[in-house]
matplotlib code that plots the C-alpha trace (Angstrom):
import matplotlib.pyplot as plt

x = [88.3, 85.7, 81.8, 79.8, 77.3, 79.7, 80.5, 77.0, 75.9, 79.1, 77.2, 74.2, 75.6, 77.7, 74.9, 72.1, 74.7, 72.8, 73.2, 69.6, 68.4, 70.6, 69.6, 65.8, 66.6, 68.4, 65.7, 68.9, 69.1, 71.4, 73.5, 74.2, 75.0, 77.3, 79.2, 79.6, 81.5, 83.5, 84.5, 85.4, 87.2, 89.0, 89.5, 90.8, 92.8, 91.4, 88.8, 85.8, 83.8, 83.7, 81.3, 79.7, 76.4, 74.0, 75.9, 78.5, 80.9, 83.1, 86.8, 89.4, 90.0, 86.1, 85.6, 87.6, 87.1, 83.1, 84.0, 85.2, 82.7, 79.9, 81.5, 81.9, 78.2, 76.9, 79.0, 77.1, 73.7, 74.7, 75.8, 72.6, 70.4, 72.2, 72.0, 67.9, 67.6, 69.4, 66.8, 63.8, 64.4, 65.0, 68.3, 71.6, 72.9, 70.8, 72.9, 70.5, 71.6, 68.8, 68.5, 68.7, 65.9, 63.3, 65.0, 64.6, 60.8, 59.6, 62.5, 64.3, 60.7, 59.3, 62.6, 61.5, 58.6, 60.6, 63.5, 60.6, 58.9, 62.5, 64.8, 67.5, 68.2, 70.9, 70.6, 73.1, 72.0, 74.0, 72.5, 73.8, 72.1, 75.1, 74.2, 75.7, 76.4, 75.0, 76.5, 80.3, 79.8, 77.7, 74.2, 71.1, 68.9, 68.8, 66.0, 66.0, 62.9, 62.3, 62.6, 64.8, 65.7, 67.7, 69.0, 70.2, 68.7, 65.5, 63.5, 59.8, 57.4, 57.1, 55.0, 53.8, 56.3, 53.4, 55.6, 53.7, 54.5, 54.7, 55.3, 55.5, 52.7, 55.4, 56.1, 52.2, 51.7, 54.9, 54.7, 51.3, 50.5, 50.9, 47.4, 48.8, 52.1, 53.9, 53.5, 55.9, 58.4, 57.2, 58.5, 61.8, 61.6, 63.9, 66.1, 68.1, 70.0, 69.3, 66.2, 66.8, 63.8, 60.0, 58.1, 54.4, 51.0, 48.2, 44.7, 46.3, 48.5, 52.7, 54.5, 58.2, 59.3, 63.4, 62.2, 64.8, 65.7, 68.7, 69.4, 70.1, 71.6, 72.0, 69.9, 65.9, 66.2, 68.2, 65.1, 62.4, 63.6, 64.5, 61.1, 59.4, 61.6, 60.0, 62.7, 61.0, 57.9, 59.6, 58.6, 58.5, 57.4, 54.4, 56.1, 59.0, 56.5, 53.2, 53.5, 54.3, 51.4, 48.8, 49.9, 50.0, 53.7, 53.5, 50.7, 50.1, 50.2, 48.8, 47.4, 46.1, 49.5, 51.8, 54.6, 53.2, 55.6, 57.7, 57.8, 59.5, 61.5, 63.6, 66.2, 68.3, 70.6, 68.4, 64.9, 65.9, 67.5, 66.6, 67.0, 64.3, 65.7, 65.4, 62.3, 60.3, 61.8, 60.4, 57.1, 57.4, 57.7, 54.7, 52.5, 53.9, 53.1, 50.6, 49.3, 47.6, 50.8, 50.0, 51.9, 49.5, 46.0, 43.8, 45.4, 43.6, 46.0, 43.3, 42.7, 43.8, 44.9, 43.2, 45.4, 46.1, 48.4, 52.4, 54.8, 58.2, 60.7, 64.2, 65.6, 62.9, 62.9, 62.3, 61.0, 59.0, 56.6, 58.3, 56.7, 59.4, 62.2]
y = [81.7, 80.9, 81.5, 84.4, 81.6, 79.7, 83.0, 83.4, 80.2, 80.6, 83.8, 82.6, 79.6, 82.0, 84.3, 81.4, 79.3, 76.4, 74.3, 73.1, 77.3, 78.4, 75.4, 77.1, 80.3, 79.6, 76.5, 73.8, 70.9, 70.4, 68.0, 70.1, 73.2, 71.3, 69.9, 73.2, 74.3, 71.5, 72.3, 75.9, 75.0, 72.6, 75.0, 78.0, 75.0, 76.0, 75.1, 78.4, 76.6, 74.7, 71.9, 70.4, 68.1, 71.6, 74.5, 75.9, 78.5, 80.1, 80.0, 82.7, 82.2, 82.2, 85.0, 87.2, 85.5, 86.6, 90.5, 90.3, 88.2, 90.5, 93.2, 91.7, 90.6, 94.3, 95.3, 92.6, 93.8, 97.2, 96.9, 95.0, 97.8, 99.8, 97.6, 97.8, 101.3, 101.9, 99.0, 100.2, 104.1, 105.7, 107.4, 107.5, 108.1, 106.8, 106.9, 107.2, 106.7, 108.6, 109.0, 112.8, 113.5, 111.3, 113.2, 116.5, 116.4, 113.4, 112.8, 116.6, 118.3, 115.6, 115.6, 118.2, 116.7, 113.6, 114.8, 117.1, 113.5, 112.2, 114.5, 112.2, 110.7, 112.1, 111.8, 111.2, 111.2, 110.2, 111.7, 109.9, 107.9, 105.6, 101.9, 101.7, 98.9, 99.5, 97.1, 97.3, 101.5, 101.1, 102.5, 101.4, 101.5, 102.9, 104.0, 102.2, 103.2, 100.5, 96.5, 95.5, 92.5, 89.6, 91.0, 89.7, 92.5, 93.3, 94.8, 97.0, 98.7, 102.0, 103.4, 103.0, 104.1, 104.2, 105.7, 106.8, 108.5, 112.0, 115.1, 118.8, 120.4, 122.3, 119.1, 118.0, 121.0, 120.1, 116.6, 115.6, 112.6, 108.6, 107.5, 103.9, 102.2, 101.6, 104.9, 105.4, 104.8, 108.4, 110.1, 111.1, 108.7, 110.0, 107.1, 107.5, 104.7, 102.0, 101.7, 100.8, 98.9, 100.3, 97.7, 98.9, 97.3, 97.9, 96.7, 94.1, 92.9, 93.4, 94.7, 96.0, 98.9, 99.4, 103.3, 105.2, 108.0, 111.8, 111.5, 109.0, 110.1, 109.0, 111.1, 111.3, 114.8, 115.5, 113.6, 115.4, 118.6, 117.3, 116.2, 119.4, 121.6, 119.6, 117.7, 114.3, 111.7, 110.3, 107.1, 109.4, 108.5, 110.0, 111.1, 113.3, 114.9, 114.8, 118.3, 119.5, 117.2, 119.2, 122.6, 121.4, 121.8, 117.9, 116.0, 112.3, 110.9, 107.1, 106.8, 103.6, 102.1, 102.8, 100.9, 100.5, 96.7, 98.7, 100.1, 102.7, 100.7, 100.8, 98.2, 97.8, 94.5, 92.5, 92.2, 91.0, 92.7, 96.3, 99.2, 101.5, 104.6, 102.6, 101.0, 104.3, 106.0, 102.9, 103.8, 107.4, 107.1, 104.4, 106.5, 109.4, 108.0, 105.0, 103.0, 106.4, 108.6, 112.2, 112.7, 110.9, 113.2, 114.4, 113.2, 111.7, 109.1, 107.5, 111.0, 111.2, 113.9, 113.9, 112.7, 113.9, 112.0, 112.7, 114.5, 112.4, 114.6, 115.4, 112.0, 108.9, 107.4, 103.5, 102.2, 98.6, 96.8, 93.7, 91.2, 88.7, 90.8]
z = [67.4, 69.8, 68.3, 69.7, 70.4, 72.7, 74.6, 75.3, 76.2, 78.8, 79.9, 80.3, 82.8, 84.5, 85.3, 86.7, 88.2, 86.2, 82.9, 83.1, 83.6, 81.0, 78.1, 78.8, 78.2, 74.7, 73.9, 74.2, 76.4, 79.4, 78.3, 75.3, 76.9, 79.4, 75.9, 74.6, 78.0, 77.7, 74.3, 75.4, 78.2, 76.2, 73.3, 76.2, 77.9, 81.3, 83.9, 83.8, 86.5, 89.4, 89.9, 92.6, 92.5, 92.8, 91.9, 89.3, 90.2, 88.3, 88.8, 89.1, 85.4, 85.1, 86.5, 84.6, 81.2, 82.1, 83.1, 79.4, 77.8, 79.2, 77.6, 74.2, 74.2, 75.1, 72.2, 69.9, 70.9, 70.6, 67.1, 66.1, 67.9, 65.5, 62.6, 63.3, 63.9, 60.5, 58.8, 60.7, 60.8, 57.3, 57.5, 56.2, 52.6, 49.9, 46.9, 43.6, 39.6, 37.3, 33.9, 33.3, 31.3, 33.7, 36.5, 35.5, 34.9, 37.5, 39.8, 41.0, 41.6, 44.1, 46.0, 48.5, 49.9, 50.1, 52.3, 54.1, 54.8, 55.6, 56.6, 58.3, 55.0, 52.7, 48.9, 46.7, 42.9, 40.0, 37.0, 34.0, 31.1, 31.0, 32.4, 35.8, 37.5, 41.0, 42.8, 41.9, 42.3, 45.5, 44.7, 46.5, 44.0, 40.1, 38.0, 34.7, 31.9, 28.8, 28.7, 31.9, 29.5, 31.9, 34.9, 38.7, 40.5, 42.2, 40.8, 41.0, 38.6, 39.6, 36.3, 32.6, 29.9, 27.2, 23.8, 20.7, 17.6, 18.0, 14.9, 15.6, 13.8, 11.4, 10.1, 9.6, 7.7, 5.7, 5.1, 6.0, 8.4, 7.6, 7.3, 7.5, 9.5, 5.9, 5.2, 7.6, 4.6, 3.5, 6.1, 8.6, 11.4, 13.8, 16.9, 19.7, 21.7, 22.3, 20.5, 16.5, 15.8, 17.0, 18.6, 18.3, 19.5, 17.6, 15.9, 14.0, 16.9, 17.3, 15.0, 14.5, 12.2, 11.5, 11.4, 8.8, 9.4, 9.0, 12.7, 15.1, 18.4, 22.2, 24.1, 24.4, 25.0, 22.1, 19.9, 21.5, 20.5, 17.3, 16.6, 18.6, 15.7, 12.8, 11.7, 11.8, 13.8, 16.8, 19.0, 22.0, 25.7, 27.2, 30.6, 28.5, 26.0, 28.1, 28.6, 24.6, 23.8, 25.6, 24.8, 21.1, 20.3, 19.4, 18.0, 18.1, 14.9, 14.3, 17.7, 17.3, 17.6, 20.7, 22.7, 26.4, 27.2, 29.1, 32.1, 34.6, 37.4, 40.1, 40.8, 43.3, 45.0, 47.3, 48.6, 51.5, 54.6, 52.0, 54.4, 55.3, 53.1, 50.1, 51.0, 51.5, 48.7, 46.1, 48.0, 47.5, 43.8, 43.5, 45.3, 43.4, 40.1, 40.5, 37.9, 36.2, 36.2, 36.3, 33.1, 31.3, 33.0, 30.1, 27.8, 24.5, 23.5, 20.8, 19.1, 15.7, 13.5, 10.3, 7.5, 4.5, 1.5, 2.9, 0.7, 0.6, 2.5, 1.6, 2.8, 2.5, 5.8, 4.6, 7.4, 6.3, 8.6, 9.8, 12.4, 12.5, 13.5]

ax = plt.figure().add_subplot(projection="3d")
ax.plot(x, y, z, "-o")
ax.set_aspect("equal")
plt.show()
């Protein structure tokens, strides 16, 4: 099949009557643009021009093969004016996976001033705290929350996922607070997927706690209201319990020790040739939630409660401080 390159360097001689002419316009000599329609009349196995010392003109056969050529070359650019109207313009359908509890508080609210900012782009949002793989299902770009660990895809920080332990103030009154990490072994230290070992900063550096706990589950929401109801101290993050924090339904218990190493990001396939929809939504959300996200406004994350010895609950929780996990 002859190469959209080869049709238009025939174009472009057919239209100036020239070699020399047509080489300048494309930034190619004459004696390779005479080559190349040597090649294609060799390839078509027909003579597209007639020359003389001065001119070219095209044949009978020329002539038509050009009315058709022209065509198929205004069909080109046409499709790359579309092409960079779609990269350049945000519109289209952006398809979206979100993990549904970071989508229900930070995600879903935001969305109308986004598609008021917007509005020829179509969302499509896949709630779901199930890994998905966005290329094989076709998304543009996924919201993941934690330690992205190795991955192939692009990806941007869009916000601080700063976690610390957090008790309801039922369970203070019940079972005190741990005036020190190992007395974490005194208490219900209640998991959900994926995380099974704690991975805390604090004054004496990194360390990791296997909390122990009566309930481990898959869902972050399901653990916040476990530990809002009393049941145990969660590793909880700041943007899905800022708000029980300040109204004092949870309190922050050890706050010298917290996980902030990860982060909130988006990924998505490619940074290059990225679309304009995507590209203005990953803005959206950075200047939506910036390097001070809202969740975490007047907050006092170093407060502490004032300890008192803890009772052992029902079911010891047996965490032990281990730095060489």
């Amino acid at each position: 099949m002859t190469a959209i390159s080869d049709l238009d360097i025939f174009a472009r001689v057919a239209r100036t009557g020239n070699m020399s002419a047509a080489g300048r316009e494309i930034g190619l000599s004459p004696a390779v643009v005479s080559k190349r329609i040597s090649q294609l009349e060799e390839r078509l196995g027909t003579r597209l021009f007639q020359r003389t010392t001065r001119h070219l003109t095209l044949t009978e056969t020329g002539a038509g093969y050009f009315k058709r050529v022209a065509d198929i070359l205004s069909l080109c650019e046409e499709a790359e004016d579309f092409v960079s109207r779609r990269n350049t313009k945000p519109r289209g359908l952006l398809k979206l996976s979100v993990p549904t509890a970071f989508s229900r508080k930070h995600i879903s609210p935001h969305m109308k001033e986004f598609l008021a900012r917007y509005p020829e782009i179509e969302l499509h949002v896949n709630i779901s705290d199930a890994f998905v793989d966005i290329i094989r299902e076709g998304f543009d770009l996924a919201v993941r929350i934690g330690d992205l660990g190795e991955t192939s895809l692009a990806a941007r920080r869009i916000a601080a996922d700063t976690r610390v332990l957090c008790a309801s103030p039922s369970y203070i009154e019940r079972h005190g607070v741990p005036p020190q990490l190992a007395d974490l072994e005194l208490h219900n230290c209640l998991t959900a997927d994926p995380v099974d070992v704690w991975r805390l900063s604090g004054p004496e550096g990194e360390v990791q706690i296997r909390p122990q706990g009566s309930v481990h589950c898959n869902s972050v929401e399901f653990l916040r209201e476990l530990v809002i109801s009393g049941i145990g101290i969660g590793l909880l993050s700041i943007w899905d319990v800022g708000e029980e924090l300040r109204d004092g339904a949870l309190r922050i218990v050890l706050p010298q020790y917290r996980n902030a190493a990860g982060g909130v990001h988006v990924v998505y396939p490619s940074r290059e040739f990225m679309p304009a929809k995507v590209d203005v939504l990953i803005d959206y959300l950075c200047e939506l939630y910036g390097p001070a996200p809202y969740w975490e406004k007047d907050l006092n994350l170093d407060k502490a409660i004032s300890s008192r010895p803890a009772r052992k609950v029902g079911k010891p929780a047996r965490a032990v401080v281990d730095d060489k996990i």
